[in-house]
C-alpha positions in Angstrom: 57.6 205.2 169.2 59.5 204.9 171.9 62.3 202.2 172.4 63.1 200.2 175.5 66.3 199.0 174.8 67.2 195.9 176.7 70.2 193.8 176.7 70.1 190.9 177.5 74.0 189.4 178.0 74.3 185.8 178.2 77.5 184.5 179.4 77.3 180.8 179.5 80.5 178.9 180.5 80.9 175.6 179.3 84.0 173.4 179.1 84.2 170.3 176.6 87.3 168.8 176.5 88.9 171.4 179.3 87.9 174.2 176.2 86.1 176.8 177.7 83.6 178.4 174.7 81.8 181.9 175.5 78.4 182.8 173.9 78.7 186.6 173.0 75.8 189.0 174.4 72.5 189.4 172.6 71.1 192.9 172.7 67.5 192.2 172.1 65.3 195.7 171.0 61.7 195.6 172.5 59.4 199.0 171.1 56.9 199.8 173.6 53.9 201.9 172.2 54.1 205.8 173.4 51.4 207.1 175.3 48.3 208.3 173.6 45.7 210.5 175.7 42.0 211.3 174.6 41.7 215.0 173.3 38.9 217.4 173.9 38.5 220.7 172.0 36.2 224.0 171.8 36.2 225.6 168.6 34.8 228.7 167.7 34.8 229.9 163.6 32.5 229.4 160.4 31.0 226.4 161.7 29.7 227.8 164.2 30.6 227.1 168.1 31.7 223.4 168.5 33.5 220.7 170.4 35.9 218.5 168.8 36.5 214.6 170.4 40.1 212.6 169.5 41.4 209.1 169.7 44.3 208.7 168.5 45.3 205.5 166.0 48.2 205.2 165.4 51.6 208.1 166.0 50.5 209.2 162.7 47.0 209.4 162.5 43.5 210.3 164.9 40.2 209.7 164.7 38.4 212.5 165.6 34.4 214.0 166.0 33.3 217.3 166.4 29.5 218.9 166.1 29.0 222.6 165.9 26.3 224.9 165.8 24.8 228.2 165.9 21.6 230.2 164.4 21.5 234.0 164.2 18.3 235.8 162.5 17.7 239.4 161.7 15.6 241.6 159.6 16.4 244.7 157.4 14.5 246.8 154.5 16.0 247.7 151.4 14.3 249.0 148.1 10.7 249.0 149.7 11.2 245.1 150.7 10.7 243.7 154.2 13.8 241.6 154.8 13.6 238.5 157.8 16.0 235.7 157.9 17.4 233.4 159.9 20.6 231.2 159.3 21.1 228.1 160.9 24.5 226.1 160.9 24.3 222.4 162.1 27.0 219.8 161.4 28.0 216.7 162.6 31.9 215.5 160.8 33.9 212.3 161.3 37.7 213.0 160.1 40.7 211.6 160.2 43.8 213.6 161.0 47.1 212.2 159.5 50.4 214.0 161.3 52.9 213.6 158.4 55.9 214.7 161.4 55.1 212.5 164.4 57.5 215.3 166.2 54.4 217.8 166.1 50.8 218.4 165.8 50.9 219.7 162.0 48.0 217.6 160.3 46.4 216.8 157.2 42.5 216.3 157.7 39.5 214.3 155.8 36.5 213.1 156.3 32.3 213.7 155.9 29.9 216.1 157.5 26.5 215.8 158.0 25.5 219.4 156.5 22.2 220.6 158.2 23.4 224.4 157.0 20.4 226.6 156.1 19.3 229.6 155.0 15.3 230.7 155.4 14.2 233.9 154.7 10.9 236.1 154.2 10.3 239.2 152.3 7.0 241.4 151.7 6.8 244.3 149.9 6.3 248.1 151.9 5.5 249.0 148.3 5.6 248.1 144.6 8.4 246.7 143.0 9.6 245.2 139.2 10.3 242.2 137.9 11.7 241.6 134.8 10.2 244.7 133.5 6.8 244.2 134.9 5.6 246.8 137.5 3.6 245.2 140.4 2.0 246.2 144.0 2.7 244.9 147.2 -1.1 243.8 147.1 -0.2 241.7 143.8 2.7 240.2 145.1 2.0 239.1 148.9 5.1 238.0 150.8 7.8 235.5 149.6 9.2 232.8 151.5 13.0 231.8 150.3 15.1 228.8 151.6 18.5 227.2 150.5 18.8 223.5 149.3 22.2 222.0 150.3 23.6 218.7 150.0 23.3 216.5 153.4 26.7 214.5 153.1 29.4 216.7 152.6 32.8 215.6 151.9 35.9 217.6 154.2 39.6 218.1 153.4 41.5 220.5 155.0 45.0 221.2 157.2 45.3 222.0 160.6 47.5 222.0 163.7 46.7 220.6 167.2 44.0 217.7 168.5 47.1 214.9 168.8 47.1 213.9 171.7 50.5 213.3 172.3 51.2 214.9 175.6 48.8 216.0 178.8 48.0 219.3 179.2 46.2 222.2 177.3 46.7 223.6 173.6 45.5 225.4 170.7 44.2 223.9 167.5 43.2 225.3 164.1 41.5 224.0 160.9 41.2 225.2 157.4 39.8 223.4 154.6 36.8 223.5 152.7 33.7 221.5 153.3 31.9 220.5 149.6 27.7 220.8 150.1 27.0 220.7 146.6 25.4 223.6 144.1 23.0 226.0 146.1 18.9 225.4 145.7 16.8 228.1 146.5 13.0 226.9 146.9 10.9 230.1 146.7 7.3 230.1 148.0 4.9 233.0 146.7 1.4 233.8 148.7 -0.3 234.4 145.8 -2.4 232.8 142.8 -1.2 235.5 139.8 0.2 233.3 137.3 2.3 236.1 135.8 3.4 237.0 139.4 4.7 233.2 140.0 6.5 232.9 136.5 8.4 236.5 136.9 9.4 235.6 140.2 10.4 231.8 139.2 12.8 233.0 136.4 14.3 235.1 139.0 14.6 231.8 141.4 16.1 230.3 138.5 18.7 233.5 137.9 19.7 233.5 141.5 20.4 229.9 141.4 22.5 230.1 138.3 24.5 232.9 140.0 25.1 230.9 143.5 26.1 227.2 141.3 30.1 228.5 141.8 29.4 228.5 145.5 29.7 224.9 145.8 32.4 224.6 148.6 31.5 225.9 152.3 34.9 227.5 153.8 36.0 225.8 157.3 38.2 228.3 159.3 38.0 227.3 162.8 40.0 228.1 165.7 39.9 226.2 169.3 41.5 225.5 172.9 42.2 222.3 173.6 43.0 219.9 176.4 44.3 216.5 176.7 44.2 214.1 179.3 
């Protein structure tokens, strides 16, 4: 905070019995607030392209809002199967930003996303294939529709440097931290009415969920341009 330091000096005469008595000076202290200024940001990183908004609080700690997006899709064939997928990354985070040194823009962050992250995904067969041992055609098996379950609320802790606020003019920021979305689910849809096709495949939806449940936390690297004003 800034200190406007006034003083005050009172020098009251006053005579009693021909006695003249002086009344030392007073320094009073008055803190006025420093300036705070509204901070805008684009980011760019694993969240996708997004804006950041800041107010600050306090010195010591902003509130801040940033949405990001971005969707990408392409296809590929490997092992005789007909790859097309599309992911799309959607979130929506209110943080706060604590600045441990008031003297610059290091910061610690937390907060919650809204985590519309997704995954979709088709594959059909350009030929047979196995599954857990079981030979079948492209005829038996159809195409099979995949898409990722992730947690809507996701809790966000992270460090950073930038967004304060402090001073007018442009900047950089950056954030890393991680963003928790919960243990992957994978719904997977078959277009077919085999029984023994549906249970193969279902035990390897099951396998590939097992092997994605230590992929519980979403990494947040992004970095940005800011500008205060």
């Amino acid at each position: 905070m800034r200190k406007l330091i006034a003083s005050i000096l009172i020098a009251t005469s006053a005579y009693a019995g021909g006695t003249k008595d002086i009344v030392e000076p007073v320094c009073v202290v008055i803190e006025v607030p420093q300036e705070s200024y509204y901070n805008v940001a684009l980011k760019v990183g694993t969240l996708g392209v997004g804006v950041d908004f800041s107010m600050p609080i306090t010195d010591y700690l902003n509130a801040r809002l940033n949405i990001n997006g971005f969707s990408y899709s392409d296809t590929m064939t490997e092992n005789g199967i007909d790859y097309s997928a599309t992911a799309t990354l959607l979130t929506a985070g209110l943080l706060l930003d604590y600045y441990p040194m008031a003297s610059n823009a290091f910061r610690v962050s937390a907060g919650v996303y809204y985590n519309g992250n997704q995954l979709e995904g088709d594959a059909e067969l350009a030929s047979g294939i196995t599954i857990k041992g079981n030979p079948y055609t492209s005829a038996q098996i159809g195409s099979l529709a995949i898409e990722t379950k992730l947690n809507e609320v996701a809790p966000y802790i992270g460090i950073g440097w930038g967004n304060k606020g402090s001073e007018k003019g442009w900047g950089f920021s950056v954030d890393v931290g991680a963003m928790y979305h919960g243990e992957v689910g994978i719904d997977a849809t078959l277009a077919t009415s085999s029984l023994t096709v549906e249970n193969d495949v279902e035990a390897e939806r099951l396998s590939l969920e097992n092997d994605m449940s230590d992929y519980s936390f979403y990494p947040v690297i992004m970095l940005g341009v800011t500008y205060t004003f």
